[in-house]
Short mmCIF file of the C-alpha atoms (twelve columns), coordinates in Angstrom:
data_MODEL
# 
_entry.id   MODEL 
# 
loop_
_atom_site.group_PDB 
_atom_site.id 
_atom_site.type_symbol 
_atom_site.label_atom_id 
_atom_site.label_alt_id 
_atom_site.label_comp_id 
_atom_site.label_asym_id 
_atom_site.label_seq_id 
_atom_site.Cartn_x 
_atom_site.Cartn_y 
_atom_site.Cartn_z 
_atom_site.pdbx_PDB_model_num 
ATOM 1   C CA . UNK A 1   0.000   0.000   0.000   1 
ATOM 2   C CA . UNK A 2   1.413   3.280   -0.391  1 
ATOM 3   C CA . UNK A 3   2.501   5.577   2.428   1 
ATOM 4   C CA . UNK A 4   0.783   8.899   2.979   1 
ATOM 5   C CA . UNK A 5   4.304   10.315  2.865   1 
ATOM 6   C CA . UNK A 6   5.371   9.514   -0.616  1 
ATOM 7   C CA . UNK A 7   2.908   11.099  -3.083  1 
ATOM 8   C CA . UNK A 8   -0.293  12.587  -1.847  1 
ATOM 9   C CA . UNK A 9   -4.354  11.449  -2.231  1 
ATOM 10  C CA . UNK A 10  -4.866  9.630   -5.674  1 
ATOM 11  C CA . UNK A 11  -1.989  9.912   -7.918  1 
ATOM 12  C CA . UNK A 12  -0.122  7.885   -4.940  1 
ATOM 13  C CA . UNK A 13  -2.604  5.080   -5.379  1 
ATOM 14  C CA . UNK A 14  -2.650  5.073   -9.103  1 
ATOM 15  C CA . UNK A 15  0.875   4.315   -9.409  1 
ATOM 16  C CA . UNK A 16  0.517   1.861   -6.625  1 
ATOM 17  C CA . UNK A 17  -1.839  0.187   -8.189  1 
ATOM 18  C CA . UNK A 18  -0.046  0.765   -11.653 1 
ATOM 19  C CA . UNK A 19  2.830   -0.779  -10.246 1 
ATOM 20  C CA . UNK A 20  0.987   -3.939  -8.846  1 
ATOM 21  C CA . UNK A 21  -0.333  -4.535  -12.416 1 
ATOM 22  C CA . UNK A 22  2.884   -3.752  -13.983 1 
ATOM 23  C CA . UNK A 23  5.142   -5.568  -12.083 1 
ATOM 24  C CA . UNK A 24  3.148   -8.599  -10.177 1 
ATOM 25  C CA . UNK A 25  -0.126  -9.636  -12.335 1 
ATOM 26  C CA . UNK A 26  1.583   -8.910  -15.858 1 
ATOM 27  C CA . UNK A 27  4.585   -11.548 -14.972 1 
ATOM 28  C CA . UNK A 28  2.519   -13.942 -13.079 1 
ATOM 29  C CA . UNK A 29  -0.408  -14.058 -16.336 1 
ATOM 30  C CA . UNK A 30  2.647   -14.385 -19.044 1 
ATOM 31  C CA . UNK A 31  3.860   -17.188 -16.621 1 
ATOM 32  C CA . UNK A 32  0.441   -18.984 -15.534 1 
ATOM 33  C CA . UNK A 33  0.247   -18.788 -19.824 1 
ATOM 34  C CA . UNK A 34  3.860   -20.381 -20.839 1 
ATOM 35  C CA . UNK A 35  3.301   -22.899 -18.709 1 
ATOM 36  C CA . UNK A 36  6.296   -22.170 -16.509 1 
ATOM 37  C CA . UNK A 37  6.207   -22.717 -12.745 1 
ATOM 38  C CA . UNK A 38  7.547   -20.956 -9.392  1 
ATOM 39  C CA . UNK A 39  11.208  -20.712 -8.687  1 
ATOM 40  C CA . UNK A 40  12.483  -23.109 -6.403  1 
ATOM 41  C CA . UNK A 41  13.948  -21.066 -3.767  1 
ATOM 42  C CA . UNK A 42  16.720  -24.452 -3.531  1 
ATOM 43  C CA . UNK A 43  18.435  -24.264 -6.918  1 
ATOM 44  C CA . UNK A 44  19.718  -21.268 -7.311  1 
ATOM 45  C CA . UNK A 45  18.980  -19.739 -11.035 1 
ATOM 46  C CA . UNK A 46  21.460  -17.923 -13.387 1 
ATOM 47  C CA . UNK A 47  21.540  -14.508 -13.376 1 
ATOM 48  C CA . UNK A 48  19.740  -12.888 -16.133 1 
ATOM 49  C CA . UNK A 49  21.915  -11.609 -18.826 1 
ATOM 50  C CA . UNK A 50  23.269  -8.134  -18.784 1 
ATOM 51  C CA . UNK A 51  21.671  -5.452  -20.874 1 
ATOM 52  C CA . UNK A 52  24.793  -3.080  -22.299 1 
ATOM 53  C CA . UNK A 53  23.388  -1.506  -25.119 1 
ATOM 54  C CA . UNK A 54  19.723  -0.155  -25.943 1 
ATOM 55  C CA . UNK A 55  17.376  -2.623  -27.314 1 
ATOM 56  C CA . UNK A 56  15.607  -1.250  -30.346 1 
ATOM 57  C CA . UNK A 57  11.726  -2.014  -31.341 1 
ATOM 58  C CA . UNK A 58  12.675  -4.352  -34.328 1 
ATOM 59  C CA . UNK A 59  14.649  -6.141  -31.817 1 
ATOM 60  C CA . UNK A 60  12.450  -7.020  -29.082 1 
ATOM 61  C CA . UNK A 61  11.395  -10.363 -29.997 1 
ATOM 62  C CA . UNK A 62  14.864  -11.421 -31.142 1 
ATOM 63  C CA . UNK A 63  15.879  -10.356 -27.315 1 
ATOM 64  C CA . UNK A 64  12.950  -12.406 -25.355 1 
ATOM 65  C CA . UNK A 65  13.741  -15.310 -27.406 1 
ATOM 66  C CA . UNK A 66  17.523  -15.056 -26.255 1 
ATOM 67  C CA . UNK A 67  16.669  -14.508 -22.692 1 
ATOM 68  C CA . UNK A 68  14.314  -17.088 -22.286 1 
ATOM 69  C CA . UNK A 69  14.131  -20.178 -20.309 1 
ATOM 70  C CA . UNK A 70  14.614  -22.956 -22.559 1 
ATOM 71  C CA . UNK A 71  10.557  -23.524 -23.805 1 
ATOM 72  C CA . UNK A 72  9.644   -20.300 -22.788 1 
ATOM 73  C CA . UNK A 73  9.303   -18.099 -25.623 1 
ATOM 74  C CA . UNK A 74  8.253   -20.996 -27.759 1 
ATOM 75  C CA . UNK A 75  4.936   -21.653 -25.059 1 
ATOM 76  C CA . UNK A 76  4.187   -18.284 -24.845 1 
ATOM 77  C CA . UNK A 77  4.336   -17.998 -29.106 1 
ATOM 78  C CA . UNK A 78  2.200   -20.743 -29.783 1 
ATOM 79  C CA . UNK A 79  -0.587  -19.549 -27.182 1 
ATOM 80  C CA . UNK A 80  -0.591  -15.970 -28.179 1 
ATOM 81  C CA . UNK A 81  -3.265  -16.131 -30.828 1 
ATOM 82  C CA . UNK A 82  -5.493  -17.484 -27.686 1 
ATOM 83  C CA . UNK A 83  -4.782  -14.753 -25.870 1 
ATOM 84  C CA . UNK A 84  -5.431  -12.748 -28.927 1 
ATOM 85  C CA . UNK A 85  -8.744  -14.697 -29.209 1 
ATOM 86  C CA . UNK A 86  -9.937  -13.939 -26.002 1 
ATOM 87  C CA . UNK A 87  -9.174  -10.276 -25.841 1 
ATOM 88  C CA . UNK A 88  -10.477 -9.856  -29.194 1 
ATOM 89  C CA . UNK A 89  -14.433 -11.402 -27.585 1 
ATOM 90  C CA . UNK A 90  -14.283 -9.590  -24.464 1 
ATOM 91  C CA . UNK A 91  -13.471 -6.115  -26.391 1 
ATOM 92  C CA . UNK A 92  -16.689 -7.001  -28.996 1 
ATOM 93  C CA . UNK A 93  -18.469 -7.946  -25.981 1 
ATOM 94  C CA . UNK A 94  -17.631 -4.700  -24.222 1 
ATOM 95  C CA . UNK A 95  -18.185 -2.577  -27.080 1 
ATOM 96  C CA . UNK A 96  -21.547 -3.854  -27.896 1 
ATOM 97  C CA . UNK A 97  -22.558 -3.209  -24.490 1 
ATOM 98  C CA . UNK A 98  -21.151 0.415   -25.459 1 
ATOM 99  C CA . UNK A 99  -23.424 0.902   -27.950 1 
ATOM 100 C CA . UNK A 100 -26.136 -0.767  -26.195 1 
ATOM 101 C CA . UNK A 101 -25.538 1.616   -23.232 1 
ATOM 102 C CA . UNK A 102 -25.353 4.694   -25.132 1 
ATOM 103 C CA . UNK A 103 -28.613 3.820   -27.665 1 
ATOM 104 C CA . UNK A 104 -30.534 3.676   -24.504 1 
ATOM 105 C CA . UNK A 105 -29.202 6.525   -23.233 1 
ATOM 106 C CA . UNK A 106 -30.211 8.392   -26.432 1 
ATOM 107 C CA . UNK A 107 -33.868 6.943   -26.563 1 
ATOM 108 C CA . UNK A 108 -34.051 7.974   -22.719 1 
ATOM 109 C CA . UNK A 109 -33.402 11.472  -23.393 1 
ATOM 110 C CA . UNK A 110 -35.787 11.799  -26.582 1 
ATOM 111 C CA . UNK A 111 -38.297 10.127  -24.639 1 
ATOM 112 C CA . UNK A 112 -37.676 12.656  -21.028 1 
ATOM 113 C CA . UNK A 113 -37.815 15.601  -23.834 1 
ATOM 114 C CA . UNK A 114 -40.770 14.546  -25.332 1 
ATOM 115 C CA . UNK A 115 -42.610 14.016  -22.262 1 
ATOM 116 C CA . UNK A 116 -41.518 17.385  -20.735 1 
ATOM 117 C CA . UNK A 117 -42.260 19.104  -23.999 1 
ATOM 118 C CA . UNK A 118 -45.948 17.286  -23.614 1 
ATOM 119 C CA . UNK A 119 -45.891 18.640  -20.082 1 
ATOM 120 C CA . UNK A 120 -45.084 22.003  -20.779 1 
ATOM 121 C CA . UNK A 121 -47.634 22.122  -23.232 1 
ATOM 122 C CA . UNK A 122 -50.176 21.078  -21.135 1 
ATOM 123 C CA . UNK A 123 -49.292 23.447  -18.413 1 
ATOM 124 C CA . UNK A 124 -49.285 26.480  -20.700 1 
ATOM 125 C CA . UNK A 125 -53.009 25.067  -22.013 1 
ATOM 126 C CA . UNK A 126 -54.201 25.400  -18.477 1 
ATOM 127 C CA . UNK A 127 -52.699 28.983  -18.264 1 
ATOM 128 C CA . UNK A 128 -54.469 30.536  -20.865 1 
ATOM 129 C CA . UNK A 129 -56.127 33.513  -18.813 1 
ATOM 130 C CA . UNK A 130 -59.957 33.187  -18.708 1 
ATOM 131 C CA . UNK A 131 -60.799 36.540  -20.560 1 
ATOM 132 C CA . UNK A 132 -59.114 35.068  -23.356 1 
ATOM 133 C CA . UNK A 133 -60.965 31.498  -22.838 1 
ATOM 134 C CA . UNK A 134 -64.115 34.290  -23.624 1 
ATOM 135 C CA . UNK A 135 -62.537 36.185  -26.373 1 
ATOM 136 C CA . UNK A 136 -62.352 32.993  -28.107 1 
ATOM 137 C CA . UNK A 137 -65.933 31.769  -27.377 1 
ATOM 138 C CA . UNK A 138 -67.347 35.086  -28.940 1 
ATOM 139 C CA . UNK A 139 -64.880 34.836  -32.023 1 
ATOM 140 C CA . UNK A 140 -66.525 31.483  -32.475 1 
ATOM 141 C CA . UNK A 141 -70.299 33.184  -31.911 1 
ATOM 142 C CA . UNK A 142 -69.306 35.734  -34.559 1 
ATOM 143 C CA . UNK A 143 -68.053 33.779  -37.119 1 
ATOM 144 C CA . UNK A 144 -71.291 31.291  -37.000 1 
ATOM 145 C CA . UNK A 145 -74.382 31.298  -39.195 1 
ATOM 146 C CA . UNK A 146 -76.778 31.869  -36.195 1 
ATOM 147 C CA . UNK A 147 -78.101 35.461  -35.880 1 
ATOM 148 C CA . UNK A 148 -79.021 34.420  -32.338 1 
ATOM 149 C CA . UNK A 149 -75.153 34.084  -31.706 1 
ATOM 150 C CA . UNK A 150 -74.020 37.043  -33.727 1 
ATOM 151 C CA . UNK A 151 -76.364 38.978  -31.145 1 
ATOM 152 C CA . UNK A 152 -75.100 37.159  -28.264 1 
ATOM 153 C CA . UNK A 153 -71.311 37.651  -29.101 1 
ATOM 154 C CA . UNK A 154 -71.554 41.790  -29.489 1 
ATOM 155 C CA . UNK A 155 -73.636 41.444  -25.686 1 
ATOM 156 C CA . UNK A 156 -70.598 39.412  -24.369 1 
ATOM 157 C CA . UNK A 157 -68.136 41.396  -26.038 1 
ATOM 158 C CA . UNK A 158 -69.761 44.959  -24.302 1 
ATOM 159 C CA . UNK A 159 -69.769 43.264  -20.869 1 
ATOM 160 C CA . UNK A 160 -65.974 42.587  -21.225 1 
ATOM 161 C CA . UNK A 161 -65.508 45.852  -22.130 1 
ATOM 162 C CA . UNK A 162 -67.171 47.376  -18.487 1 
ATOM 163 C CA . UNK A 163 -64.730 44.823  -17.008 1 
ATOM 164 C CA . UNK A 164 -61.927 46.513  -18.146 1 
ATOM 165 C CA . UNK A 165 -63.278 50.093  -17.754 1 
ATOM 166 C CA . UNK A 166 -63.883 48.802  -13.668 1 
ATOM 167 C CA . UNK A 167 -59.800 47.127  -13.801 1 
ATOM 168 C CA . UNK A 168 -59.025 50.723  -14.880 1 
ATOM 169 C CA . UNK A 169 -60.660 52.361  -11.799 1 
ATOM 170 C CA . UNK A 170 -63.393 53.891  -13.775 1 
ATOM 171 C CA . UNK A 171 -67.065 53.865  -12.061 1 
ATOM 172 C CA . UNK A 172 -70.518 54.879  -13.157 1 
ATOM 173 C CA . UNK A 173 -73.941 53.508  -12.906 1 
ATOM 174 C CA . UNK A 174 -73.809 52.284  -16.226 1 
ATOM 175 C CA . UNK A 175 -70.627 51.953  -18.809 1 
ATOM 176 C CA . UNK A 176 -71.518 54.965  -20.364 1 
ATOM 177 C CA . UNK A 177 -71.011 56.932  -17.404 1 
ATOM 178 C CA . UNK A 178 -68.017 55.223  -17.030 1 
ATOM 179 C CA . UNK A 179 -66.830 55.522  -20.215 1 
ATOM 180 C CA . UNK A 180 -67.517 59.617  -20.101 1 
ATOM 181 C CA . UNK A 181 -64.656 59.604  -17.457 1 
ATOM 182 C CA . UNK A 182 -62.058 57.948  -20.164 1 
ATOM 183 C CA . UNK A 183 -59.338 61.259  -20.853 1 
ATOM 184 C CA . UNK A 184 -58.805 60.786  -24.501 1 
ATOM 185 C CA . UNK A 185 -55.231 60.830  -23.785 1 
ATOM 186 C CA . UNK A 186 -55.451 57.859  -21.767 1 
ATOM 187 C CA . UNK A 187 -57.669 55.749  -23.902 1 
ATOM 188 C CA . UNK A 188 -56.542 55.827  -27.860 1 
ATOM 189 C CA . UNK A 189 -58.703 53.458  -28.784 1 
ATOM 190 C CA . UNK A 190 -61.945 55.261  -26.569 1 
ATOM 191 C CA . UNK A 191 -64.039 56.312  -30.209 1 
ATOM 192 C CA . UNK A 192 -63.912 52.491  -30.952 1 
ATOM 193 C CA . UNK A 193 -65.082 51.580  -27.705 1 
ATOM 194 C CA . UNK A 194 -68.108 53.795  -28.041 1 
ATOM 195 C CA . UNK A 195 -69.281 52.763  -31.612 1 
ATOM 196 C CA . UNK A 196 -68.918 49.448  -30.286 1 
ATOM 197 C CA . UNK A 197 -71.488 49.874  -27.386 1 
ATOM 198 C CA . UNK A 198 -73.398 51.847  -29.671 1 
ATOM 199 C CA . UNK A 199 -73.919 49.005  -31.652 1 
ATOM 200 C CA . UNK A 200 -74.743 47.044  -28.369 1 
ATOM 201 C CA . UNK A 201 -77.656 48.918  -27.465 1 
ATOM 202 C CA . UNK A 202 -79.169 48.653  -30.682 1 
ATOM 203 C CA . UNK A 203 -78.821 45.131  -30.651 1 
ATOM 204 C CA . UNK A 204 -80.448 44.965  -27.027 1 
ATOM 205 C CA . UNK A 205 -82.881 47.433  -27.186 1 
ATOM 206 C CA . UNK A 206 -84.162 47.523  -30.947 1 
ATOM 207 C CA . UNK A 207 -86.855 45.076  -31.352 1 
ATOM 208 C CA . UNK A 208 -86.096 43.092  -34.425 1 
ATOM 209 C CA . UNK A 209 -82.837 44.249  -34.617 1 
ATOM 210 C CA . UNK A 210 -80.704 42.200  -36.891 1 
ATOM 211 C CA . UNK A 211 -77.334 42.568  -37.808 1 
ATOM 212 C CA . UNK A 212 -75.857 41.708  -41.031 1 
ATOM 213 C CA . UNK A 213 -73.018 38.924  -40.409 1 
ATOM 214 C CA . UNK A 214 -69.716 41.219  -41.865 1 
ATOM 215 C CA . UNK A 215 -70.861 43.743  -39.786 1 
ATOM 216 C CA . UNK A 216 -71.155 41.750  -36.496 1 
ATOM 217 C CA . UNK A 217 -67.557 40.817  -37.616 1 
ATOM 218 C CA . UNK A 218 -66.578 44.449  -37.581 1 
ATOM 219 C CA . UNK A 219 -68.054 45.709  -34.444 1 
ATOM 220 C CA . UNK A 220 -66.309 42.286  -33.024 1 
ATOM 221 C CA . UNK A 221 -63.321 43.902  -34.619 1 
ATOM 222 C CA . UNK A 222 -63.646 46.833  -32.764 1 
ATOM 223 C CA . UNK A 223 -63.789 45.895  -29.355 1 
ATOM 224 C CA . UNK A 224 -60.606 43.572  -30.456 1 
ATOM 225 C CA . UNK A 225 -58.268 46.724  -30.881 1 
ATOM 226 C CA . UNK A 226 -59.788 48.080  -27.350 1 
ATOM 227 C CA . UNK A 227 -58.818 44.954  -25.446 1 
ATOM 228 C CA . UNK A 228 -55.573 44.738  -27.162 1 
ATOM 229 C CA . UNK A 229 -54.390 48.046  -26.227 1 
ATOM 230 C CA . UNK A 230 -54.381 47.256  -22.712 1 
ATOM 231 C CA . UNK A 231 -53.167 43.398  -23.134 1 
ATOM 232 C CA . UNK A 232 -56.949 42.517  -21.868 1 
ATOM 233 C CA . UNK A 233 -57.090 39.570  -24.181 1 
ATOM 234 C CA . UNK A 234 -52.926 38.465  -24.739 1 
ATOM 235 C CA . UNK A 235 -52.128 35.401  -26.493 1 
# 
């Protein structure tokens, strides 16, 4: 094990352990392979040859085969291409199971950003503010074929429009007292507002009434550019 005093936290046990690997398991595999067995302790063994000069690449295997114990090399020649074999599966083995790993990885992701996407979808569905939940119901009223609707949207669309004038802090009895207290200045779109509820009380109050279908649209119009001046119906 290495000593806290030599090289500090983990570089000190990565060469330990590069060490062990390097010097212990490396030998004793190549050994456990060639066949060969322990060193009897009782014979003493020849002293391995000295190294004088610098042993080149090209020259490596020309080198083991002189240093050798007699059988060596040749056991440890003739059972490379199993070792070859079996590093060869274990690396296919290990790199489908890479690819495995990282394809579900991949379909885990698309699948977490599809469901968020679906959730955050959702969420913003539910968030649509109510005023524009009724905007949207007295498009649909306009743009029908039923007078009865055409008369109900412009009603619906008037009533919105005394909500906002009470959000502003304008009172009155009615909205056209309210709507007298507007300051031009203030209100841009204020002209609209009253052809608009002009409109409205002919529809309520003129028996027979009946509005032709591109007009309804218009007036519908109008009240549109009043709400959208003070972000009373945003997307």
């Amino acid at each position: 094990m290495p000593s806290d005093t030599t090289l500090p936290g983990a570089l000190g046990w990565t060469l330990w352990y590069v060490g062990e690997i390097a010097f212990k398991w490396v030998p004793g595999f190549v050994v456990s392979l060639a066949g060969g067995q322990p060193a009897d302790t009782s014979v003493a063994s020849a002293p391995p040859p000295t190294i004088t000069q610098p042993v080149r690449v090209e020259d490596v295997v020309q080198f083991l085969q002189n240093t050798s114990a007699p059988g060596t090399y040749d056991k440890l020649y003739n059972d490379w291409n199993v070792l070859v074999a079996i590093s060869l599966t274990l690396s296919l083995i290990l790199a489908a199971w890479l690819v495995y790993s990282v394809t579900r990885v991949f379909q885990l992701r698309q699948a977490e950003y599809k469901h968020f996407k679906a959730v955050a979808h959702t969420v913003a569905a539910q968030d649509i503010p109510k005023t524009r939940l009724r905007w949207n119901h007295i498009l649909e009223q306009a743009n029908s074929e039923n007078p009865q609707n055409h008369r109900l949207a412009i009603l619906e669309a008037d009533i919105m429009l005394g909500e906002l004038l009470d959000e502003l802090g304008y009172k009155g009895e009615t909205l056209a007292d309210r709507m007298r207290q507007v300051p031009k200045l203030n209100f841009n779109t204020i002209d609209l507002a009253w052809e608009g509820h002009r409109a409205r009380n002919r529809v309520a109050h003129e028996a027979g009434f009946e509005m032709p279908p591109h007009e309804v649209r218009r007036i519908i119009g109008l009240y549109d550019k009043v709400f959208r001046e003070f972000g009373f119906i945003e997307e």
